[in-house]
N, C-alpha and C positions, 0 to 999 in steps of 0.2 A: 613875817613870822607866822601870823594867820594862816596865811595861805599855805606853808607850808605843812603846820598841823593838821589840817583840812585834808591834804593830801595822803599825808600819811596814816587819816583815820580811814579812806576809803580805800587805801592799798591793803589796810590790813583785813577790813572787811570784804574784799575780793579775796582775798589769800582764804579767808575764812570760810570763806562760802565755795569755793574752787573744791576746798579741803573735804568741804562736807558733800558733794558732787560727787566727789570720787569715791567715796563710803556706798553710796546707794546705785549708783549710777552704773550697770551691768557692762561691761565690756563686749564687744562683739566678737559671737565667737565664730568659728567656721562652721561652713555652712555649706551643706551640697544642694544642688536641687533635682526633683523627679527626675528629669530625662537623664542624669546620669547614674541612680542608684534602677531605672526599669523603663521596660521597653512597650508597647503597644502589640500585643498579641495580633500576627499576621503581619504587621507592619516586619520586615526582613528580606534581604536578597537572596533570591538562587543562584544554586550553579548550575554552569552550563557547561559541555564537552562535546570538543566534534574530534574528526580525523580527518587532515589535509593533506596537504603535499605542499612542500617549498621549492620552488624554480629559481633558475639563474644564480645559483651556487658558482663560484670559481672553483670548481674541481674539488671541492671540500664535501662535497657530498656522500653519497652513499650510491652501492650499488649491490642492492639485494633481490632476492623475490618478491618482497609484499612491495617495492616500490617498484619492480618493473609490471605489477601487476594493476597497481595505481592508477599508472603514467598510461598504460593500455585501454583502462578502464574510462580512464577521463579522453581519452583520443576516439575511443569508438563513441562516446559521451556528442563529442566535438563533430562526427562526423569523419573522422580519419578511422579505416579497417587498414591494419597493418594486416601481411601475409601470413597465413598460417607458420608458426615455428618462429616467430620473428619478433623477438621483444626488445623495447627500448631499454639502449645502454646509455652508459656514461656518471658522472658522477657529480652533475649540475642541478642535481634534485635529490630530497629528501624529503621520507614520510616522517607527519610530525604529530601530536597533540596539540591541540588548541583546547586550551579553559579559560572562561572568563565569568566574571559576578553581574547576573539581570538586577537593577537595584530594584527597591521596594516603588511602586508605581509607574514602573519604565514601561514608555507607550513607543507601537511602531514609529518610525521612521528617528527613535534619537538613538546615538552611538556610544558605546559603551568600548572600555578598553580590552582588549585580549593578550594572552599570556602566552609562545607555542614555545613545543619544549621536543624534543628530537627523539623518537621512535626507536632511530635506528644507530648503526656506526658512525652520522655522518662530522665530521671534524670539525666545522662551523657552520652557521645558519647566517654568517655575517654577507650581507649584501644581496639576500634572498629575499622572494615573491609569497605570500601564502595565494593559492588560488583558492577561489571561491569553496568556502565550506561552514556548511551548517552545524549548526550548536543545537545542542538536543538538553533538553531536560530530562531530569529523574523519572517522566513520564513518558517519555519516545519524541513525543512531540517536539519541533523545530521551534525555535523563538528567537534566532537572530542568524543571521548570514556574517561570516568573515571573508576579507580580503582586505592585503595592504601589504607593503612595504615592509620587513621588519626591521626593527631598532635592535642593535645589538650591543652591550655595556661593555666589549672587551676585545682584545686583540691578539694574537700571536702568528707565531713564525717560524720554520721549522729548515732544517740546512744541513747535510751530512752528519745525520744521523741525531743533530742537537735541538731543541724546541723547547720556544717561549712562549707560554701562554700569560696572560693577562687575565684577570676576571675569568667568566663563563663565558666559554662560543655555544653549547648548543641548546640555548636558549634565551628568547628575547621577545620581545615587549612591540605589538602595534599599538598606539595611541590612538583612539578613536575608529578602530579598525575594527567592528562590527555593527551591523545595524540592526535593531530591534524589530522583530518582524511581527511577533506576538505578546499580547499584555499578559499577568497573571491576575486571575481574578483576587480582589482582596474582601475580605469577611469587615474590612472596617466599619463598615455603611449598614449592615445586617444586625438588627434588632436593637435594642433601646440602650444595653448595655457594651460595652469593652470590657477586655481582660487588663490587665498590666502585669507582666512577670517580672521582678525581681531577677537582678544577674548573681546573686548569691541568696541563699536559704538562713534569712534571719529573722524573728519572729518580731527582734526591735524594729526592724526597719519596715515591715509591712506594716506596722500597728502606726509608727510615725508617718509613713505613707498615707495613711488611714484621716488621722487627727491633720495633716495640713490640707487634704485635700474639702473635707468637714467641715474645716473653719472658715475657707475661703470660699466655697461653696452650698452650702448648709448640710446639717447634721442628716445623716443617710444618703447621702451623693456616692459615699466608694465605704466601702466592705471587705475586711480580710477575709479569705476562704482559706487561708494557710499561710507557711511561712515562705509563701514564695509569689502567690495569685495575690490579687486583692482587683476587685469586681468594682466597675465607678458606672451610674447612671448617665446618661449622655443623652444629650437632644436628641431630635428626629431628623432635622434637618441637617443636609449636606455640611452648608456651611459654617453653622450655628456647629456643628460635631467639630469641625476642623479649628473654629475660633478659641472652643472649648479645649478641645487637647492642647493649643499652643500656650494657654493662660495656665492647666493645672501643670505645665512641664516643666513652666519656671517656677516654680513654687519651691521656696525655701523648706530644708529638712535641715533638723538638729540632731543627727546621725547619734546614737549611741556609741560606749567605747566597743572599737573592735573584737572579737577573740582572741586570746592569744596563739600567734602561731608563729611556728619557724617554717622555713621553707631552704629546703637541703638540693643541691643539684652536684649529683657525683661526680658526672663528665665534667664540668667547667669547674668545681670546686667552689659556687655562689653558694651563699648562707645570705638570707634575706631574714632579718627580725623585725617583728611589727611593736607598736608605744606599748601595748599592754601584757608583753610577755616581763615576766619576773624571775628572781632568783630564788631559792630557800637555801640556807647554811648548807655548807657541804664543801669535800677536800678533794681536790684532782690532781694526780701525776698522772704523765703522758708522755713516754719514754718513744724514741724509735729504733729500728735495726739498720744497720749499714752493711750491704756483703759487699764484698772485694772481691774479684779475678782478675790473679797476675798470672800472665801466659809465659814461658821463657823455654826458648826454641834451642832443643837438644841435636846429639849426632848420635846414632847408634852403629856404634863402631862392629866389625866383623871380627871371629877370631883367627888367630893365626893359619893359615896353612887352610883356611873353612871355603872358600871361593867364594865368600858370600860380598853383598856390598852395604857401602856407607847407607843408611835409610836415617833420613830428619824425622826428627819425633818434636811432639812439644810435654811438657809440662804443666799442668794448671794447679794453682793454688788459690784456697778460697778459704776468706775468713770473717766472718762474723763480727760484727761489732752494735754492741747494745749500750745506744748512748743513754743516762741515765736521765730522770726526771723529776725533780725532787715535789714532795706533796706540798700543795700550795692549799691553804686554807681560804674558801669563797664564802664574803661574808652575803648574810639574805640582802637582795636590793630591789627596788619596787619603780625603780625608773630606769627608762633605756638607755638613757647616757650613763649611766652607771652598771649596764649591763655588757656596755661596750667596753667599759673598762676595764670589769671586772675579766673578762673575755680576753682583752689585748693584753692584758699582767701574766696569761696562762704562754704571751708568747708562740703561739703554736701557729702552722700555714694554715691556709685554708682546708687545706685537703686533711690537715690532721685533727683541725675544729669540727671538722665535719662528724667524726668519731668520737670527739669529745663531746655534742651535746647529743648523739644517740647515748652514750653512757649515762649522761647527768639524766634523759629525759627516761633512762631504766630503774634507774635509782629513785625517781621522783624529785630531783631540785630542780627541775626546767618545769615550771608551770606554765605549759603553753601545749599546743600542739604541735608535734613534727611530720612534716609532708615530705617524702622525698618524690622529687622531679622526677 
């Protein structure tokens, strides 16, 4: 019996103390860190673009002037002088684009993937060659050679007069199908300081930025210059720089509430809302039109004794229809799940929501921003 009151005095003082735990004791909240809210100014990939040619086409090719001109070009290249008047035919080649992304510190000799995309009419590029061609940067200069194989994601088929295509033929994908021939220099290594830019313009985030990089590193390490820069003091040394940017990257942030926005996209009819968009009181109907065309195929008879003849006519009729909408009272609401609600109660598609929160956000009951895509 001892033993059991013993029991039961320290179950209840765990009970007690669990209880009081939970009163003081902060929950964890979410958290991002640096490398996902900003980026290292110059740390970034270019693009690159050249113009080739794709061989060993099955007849799917093209045959134009800029590709018999190519194919000429690249043979006197090779050593082959075709006869004056005399240009290569056939439809086993196509001129193409090639783009592909240098990433941030890509040094000679490693391979990076390429993109080509078809010039010309040609019908597929499935089971094509790119020959050797150079990738040019925004500055003329060459930074990587292509040639490969290309990969093609699709298929089709074509037969007295009827054709199946699958996915895209004229365009496809070399994996590892360029190699790096020139570095670009990077600014990381140059003077005592970094930038960090911010992937959106918010003054909470740069200041938060500011305060973990501060605590973790001592007070005057990094500096907002605006709501998008924010300036960090960095070693001298190489490595000591590299060790340093990989420690403040993970660095936990307590991100501020977002602003509120919407985001409208008319072609597909998306409506994206973010947690801190709200409602204010307010009443909406949202009525639509329906037209109708009924066609019905007449004879226009001739008169007597007229030599004229029978001629088909049609008839159209169109009619209007305005289906009604009755006004829905929206009460204020200050959470998203209750914005969705309030939202799906209105009943309406997408495409007619779409209309309905440009109207509320004219009115002033959408407190958020609206971005149309």
């Amino acid at each position: 019996m001892l033993q059991s009151e013993l029991l039961l005095r320290w179950s209840l003082r765990l009970a007690i103390m669990l209880a009081s735990a939970a009163l003081w004791w902060p929950y964890p909240a979410s958290a991002a860190r640096i490398k996902e809210v900003a980026t290292v100014q110059g740390v970034r990939p270019n693009q690159l673009v050249g113009y080739g040619l794709i061989v060993g086409l099955d007849g799917t090719g093209e045959q134009s002037d800029v590709t018999s001109q190519s194919l000429t070009s690249m043979l006197q290249a090779l050593g082959v002088t075709l006869p004056a008047g005399v240009t290569p035919k056939g439809k086993n080649s196509a001129a193409v684009m090639v783009t592909a992304e240098l990433p941030a510190f890509a040094q000679p000799g490693q391979q990076i993937d390429v993109v080509v995309s078809s010039l010309g009419g040609a019908k597929s590029l499935r089971g094509g060659t790119l020959i050797m061609t150079p990738l040019r940067g925004a500055d003329g200069e060459v930074y990587a050679m292509a040639q490969g194989n290309l990969a093609v994601g699709g298929a089709g088929a074509a037969a007295g007069g009827s054709k199946v295509v699958i996915n895209h033929l004229s365009a496809g994908r070399i994996p590892r199908g360029a190699t790096v021939e020139r570095s670009v220099p990077t600014p990381l290594h140059e003077g005592n300081t970094i930038q960090l830019d911010l992937r959106a313009v918010d003054f909470n985030t740069a200041q938060a930025v500011v305060q973990a990089i501060n605590t973790a590193r001592g007070v005057g390490t990094a500096a907002a210059i605006d709501g998008r820069t924010v300036q960090v003091r960095v070693p001298e040394s190489a490595n000591e720089r590299v060790a340093f940017l990989a420690s403040i990257e993970n660095l936990p942030l307590q991100l501020p509430k977002p602003a509120a926005r919407v985001v409208l996209n008319p072609r597909t009819g998306s409506v994206v809302i973010n947690e801190a968009v709200t409602l204010s009181a307010c009443a909406v109907a949202h009525g639509s039109l329906s037209v109708t065309i009924s066609t019905t195929p007449l004879a226009s008879q001739p008169g007597p004794f007229s030599n004229g003849q029978t001629v088909q006519a049609q008839r159209s009729d169109i009619a209007i229809t305005a289906q009604g909408g009755a006004l829905m009272q929206m009460p204020a609401v200050t959470q998203l799940s209750d914005v969705v609600n309030a939202l799906n109660a209105l009943g309406a598609t997408p495409q007619a929501l779409l209309a309905i929160l440009q109207a509320m956000e004219a009115a002033g009951a959408l407190n958020a921003e609206l971005e149309v895509i």
